[in-house]
C-alpha positions as CSV (number, residue, x, y, z in Angstrom):
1,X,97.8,97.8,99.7
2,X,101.0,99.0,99.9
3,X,100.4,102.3,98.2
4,X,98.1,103.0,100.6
5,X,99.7,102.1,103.8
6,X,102.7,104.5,102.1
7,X,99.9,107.2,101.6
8,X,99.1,107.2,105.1
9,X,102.5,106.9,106.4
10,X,102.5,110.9,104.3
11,X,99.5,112.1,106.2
12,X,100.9,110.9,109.3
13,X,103.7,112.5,108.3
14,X,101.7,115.9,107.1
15,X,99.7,115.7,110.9
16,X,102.9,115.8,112.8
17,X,104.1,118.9,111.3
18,X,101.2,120.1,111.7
19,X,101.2,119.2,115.9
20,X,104.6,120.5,115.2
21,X,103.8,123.9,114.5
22,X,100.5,124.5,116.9
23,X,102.7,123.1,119.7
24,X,105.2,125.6,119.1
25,X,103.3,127.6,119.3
26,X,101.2,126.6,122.3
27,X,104.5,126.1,124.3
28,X,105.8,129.2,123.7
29,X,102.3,130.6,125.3
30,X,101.6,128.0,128.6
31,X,105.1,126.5,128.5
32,X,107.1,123.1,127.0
33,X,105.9,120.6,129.3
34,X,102.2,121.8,130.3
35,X,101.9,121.5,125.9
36,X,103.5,118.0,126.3
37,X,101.2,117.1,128.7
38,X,97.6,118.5,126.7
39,X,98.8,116.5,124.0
40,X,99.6,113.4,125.7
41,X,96.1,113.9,128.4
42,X,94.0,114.4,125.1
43,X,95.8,111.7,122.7
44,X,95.1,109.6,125.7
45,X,91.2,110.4,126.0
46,X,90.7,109.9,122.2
47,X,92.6,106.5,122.3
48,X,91.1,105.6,125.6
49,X,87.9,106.2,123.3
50,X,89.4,104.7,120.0
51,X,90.2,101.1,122.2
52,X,86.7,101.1,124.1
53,X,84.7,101.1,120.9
54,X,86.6,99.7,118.1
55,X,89.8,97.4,119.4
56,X,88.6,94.2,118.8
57,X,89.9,91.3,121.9
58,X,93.8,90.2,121.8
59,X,95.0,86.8,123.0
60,X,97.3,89.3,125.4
61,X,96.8,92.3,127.4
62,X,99.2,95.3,128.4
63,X,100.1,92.9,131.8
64,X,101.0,90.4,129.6
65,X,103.8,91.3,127.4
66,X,107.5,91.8,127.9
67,X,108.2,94.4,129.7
68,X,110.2,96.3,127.2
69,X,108.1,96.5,124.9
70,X,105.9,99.1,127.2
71,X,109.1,101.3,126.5
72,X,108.2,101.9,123.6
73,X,105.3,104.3,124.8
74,X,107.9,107.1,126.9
75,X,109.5,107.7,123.7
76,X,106.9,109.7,122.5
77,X,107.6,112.1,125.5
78,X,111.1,113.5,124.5
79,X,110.0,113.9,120.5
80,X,107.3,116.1,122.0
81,X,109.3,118.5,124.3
82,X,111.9,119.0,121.7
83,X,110.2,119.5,118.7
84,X,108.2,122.3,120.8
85,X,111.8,123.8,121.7
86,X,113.3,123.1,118.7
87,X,110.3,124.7,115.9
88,X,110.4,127.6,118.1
89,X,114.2,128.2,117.2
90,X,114.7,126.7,113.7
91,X,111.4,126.3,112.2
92,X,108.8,124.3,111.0
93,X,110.4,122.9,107.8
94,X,114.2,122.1,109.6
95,X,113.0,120.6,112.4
96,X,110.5,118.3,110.9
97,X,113.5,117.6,108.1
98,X,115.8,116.9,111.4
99,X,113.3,114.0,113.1
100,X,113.2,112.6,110.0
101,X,116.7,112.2,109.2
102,X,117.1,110.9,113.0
103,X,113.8,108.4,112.1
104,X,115.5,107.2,108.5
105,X,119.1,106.6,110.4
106,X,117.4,104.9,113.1
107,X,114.8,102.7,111.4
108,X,117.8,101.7,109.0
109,X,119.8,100.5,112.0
110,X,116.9,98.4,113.4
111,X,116.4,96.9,110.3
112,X,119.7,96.4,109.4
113,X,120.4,94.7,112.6
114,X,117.0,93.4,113.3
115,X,116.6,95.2,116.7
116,X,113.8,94.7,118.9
117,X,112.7,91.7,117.1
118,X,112.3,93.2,113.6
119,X,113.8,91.4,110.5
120,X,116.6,91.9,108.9
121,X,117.0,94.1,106.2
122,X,120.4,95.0,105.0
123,X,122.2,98.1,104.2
124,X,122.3,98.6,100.4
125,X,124.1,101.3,98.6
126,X,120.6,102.5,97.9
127,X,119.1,103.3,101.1
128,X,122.4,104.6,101.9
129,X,122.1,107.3,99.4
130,X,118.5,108.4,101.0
131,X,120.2,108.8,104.2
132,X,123.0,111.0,102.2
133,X,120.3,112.6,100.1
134,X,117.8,113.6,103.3
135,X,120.9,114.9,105.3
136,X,121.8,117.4,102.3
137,X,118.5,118.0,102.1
138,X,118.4,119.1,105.5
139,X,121.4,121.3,105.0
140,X,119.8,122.9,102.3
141,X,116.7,123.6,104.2
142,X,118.4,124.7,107.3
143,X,120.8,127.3,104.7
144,X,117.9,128.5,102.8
145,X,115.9,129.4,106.6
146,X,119.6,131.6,107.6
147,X,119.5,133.4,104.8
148,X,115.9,134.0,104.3
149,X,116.5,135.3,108.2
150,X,119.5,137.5,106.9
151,X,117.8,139.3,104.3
152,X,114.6,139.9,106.6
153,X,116.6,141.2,109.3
């Protein structure tokens, strides 16, 4: 099972590059926030669609829960805006290399300090070196997109 929860987690991955890229492009056409807002109009349709005919019934509703936790939903909203600024500028590749780096430093914090009611999972010398290895990774990326730029202009 775990396997293919990871396996997902990769095409999730893969389908955010890809919304990456059309939304670029998309912004650079209509502009940042009216592409912000198709995604967001549509994602909500197709859930809206997604909870009507196969969410099965919850103990709690939406009303119900702490309050914070509805947070969680507006952080979708600056991911969106900058990655359609920032794929426009640096790419495909750097940017998507970029939220990931910012998701792996992140999601080791929280787990680390058990944030927002996550367990604890501690720091080890080994998931330090992924965050070491993904940040040289993106300098690497980001070095290889300048001078592929260089010798094209």
């Amino acid at each position: 099972m775990t396997l293919i929860m990871i396996i997902l987690a990769v095409i999730g991955g893969a389908t955010l590059s890809i919304q990456a890229a059309i939304n670029a492009q998309l912004g650079s056409k209509v502009g940042v926030f009216r592409c912000a807002f198709l995604t967001f109009s549509v994602g909500a349709l197709i859930t809206g669609l997604l909870i009507f005919y196969f969410e099965p019934s919850h103990a709690m509703t939406l009303l119900d829960v702490p309050k914070w936790q509805l947070l969680g939903a507006m952080c979708g909203v600056p991911y969106i805006v900058i990655m359609v600024f920032a794929v426009q500028r640096i790419g495909t590749a750097v940017a998507t290399v970029a939220v990931i780096f910012g998701q792996l430093c992140m999601s080791m914090l929280i787990d680390n300090f058990g944030w927002f009611g996550n367990g604890i999972i501690s720091f080890t010398p080994t998931r330090i070196g992924a965050i070491i290895c993904l940040g040289i990774a993106l300098y690497f990326i980001h070095a290889s997109n300048k001078a592929a730029v260089k010798t094209e202009g």
